[in-house]
N, C-alpha and C positions, 0 to 999 in steps of 0.2 A: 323413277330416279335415274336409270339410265340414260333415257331421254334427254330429260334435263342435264347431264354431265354431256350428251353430246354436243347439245347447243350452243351449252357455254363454249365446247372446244371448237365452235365449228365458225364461232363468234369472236375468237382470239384475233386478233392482226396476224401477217403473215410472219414476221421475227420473232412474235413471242412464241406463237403454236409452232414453230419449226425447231427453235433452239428448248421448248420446255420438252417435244417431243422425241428429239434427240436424246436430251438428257435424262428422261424416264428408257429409254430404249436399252442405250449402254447401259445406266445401271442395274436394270433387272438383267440385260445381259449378262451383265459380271457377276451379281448374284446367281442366277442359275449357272453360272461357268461356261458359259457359252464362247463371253468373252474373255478372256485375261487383263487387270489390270495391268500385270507389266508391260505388254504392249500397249498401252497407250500414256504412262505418266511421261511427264516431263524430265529428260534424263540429258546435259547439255553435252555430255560426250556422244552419245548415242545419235544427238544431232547433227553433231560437230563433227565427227571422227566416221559415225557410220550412214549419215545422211539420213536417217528414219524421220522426216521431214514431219510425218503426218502426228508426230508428238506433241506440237507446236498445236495443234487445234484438237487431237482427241484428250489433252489433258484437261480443258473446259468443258467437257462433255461428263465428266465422272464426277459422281459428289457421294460417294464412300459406300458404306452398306444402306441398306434400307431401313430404317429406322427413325425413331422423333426428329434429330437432328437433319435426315434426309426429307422430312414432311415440311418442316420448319425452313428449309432453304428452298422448295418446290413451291411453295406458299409463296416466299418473298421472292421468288423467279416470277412467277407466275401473275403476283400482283405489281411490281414497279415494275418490269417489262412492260406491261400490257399500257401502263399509266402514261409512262413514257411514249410509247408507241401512238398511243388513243389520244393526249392531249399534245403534249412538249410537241411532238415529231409528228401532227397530225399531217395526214397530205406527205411527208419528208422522210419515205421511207430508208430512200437512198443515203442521208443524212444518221438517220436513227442505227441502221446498218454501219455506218462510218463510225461512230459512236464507239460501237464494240469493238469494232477492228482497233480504232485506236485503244481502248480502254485494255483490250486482249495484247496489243502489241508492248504497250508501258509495263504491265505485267512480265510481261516476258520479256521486255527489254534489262527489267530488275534482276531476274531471277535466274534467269542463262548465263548472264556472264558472272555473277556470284554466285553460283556452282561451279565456277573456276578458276576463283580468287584464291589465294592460300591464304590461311587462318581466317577465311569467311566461306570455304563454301561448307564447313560441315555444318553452318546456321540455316545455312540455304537449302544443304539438301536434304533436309527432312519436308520440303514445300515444294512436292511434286507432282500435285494437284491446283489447280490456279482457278476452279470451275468457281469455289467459295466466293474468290475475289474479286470475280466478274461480277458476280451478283450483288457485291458490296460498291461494285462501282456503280451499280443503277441505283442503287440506295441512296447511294451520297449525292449523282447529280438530280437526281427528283427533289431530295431534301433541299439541296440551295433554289432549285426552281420554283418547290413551293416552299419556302421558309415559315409561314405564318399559318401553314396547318394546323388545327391544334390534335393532339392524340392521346391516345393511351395506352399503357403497357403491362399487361394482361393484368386491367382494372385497380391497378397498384400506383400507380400516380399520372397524371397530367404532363403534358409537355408541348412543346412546337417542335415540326416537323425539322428546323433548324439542326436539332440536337438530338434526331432519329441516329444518325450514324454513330455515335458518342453514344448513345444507350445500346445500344446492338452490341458493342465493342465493349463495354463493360459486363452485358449480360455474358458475352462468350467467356473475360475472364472467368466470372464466377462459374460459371458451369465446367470450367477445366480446358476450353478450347485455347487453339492457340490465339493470338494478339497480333501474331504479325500476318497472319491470313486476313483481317479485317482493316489490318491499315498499311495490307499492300494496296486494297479495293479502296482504300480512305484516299492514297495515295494520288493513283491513276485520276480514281473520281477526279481530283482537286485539277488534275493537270488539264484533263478536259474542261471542269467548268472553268478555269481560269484561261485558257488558249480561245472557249468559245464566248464568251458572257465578260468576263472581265477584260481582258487586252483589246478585243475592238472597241468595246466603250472607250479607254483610255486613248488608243492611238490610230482609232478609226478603220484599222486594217484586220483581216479574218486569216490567220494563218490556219486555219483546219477547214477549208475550203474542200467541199467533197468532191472527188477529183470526176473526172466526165465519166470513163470506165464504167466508175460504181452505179453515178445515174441512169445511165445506158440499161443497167442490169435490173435496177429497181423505179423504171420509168413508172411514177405515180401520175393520174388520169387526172389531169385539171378541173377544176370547177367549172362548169359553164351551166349560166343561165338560160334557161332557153326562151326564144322570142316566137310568138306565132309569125308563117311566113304570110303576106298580102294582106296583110291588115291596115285596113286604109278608114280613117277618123273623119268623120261627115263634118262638113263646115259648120258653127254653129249660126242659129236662127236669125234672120235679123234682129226680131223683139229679144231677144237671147240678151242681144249685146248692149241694150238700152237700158237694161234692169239695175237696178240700183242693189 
């Protein structure tokens, strides 16, 4: 059993096994108390006023106590990461990395500065955890990439992968979760597949162009075919060439 849990980990691409790793690390950290979650939520004074910078990315990292709902989101990290990574982004790590940065930066681009809006930031600041929304952003661009999946939802009904985001977000209602945690991730998703998939179709131009920096950092190794070297192909026979 072991064994096999290593493989598969050992079998992850490098963004999923790195970000799911991370994310199991801190949290049993913070469960054993090793860590403190108030160093790491998202707090926009604290960003703003005291520089504590690294809030900005350890608040993606935390996804609450250990429990059903922390299996249930480890699950959907672990499965459309990987999907994404393994098909959409196959070869385009650089790309699939860019992904998040933007999908993490939209996120926070919401959420920072409506923790210092007046008569909006007390809606905002109970949403100072954003790791959920990440994961709902790989939900929702898989969903439009494969639309015509078909699925099921723990054996209770049928559906396409279209309207995976839209069942997730209803399931959270019913279970007491909050609603705007899954359509901050609804959000960002849209802004991504709509900047990458819909507007260059439209106007031929790719504004989320992965900048050089990032490819630099996630140079993916080209495909090549390989050819034997002095391989030299004998003239054919003369009766060869008479044959009908």
């Amino acid at each position: 059993m072991a064994q096999a849990v290593e493989e598969w980990y050992k079998q992850m691409p490098v963004i999923t096994r790195s970000y799911l790793t991370a994310a199991v690390v801190t949290t049993i950290g913070c469960s054993l108390e090793i860590i403190s979650p108030y160093h790491l939520y998202l707090n926009p004074r604290l960003v703003v006023k005291q520089y504590q910078f690294w809030r900005l990315v350890t608040n993606f990292l935390y996804f609450r106590k250990m429990d059903l709902d922390f299996l249930f989101h480890m699950f959907f990290l672990a499965r459309y990461c990987k999907l994404l990574e393994e098909n959409s982004f196959r070869g385009r790590t650089a790309d699939f990395f860019y992904m998040l940065l933007f999908g993490a930066s939209v996120l926070t681009g919401i959420v920072l500065p409506g923790g210092m809006i007046p008569y909006l930031s007390e809606s905002f600041a109970k949403i100072i955890f954003l790791s959920n929304s990440l994961t709902f952003v790989m939900v929702y661009v898989w969903s439009k990439q494969n639309p015509f999946i078909h699925m099921s939802f723990l054996g209770l009904f049928t559906f396409t992968a279209a309207y995976l985001p839209w069942v997730l977000l209803g399931f959270s209602v019913l279970v007491g979760a909050s609603a705007w945690v899954d359509l901050l991730g609804m959000i960002a998703g849209h802004a991504y597949y709509f900047l990458e998939d819909v507007y260059p179709r439209m106007t031929g131009r790719r504004p989320l162009k992965t900048p050089s920096l990032i490819k630099a950092l996630f140079a993916d190794d080209p495909v090549v075919v390989a050819r034997p070297a002095n391989v030299r192909f004998a003239a054919p026979q003369p009766e060869e060439l008479h044959q009908d």
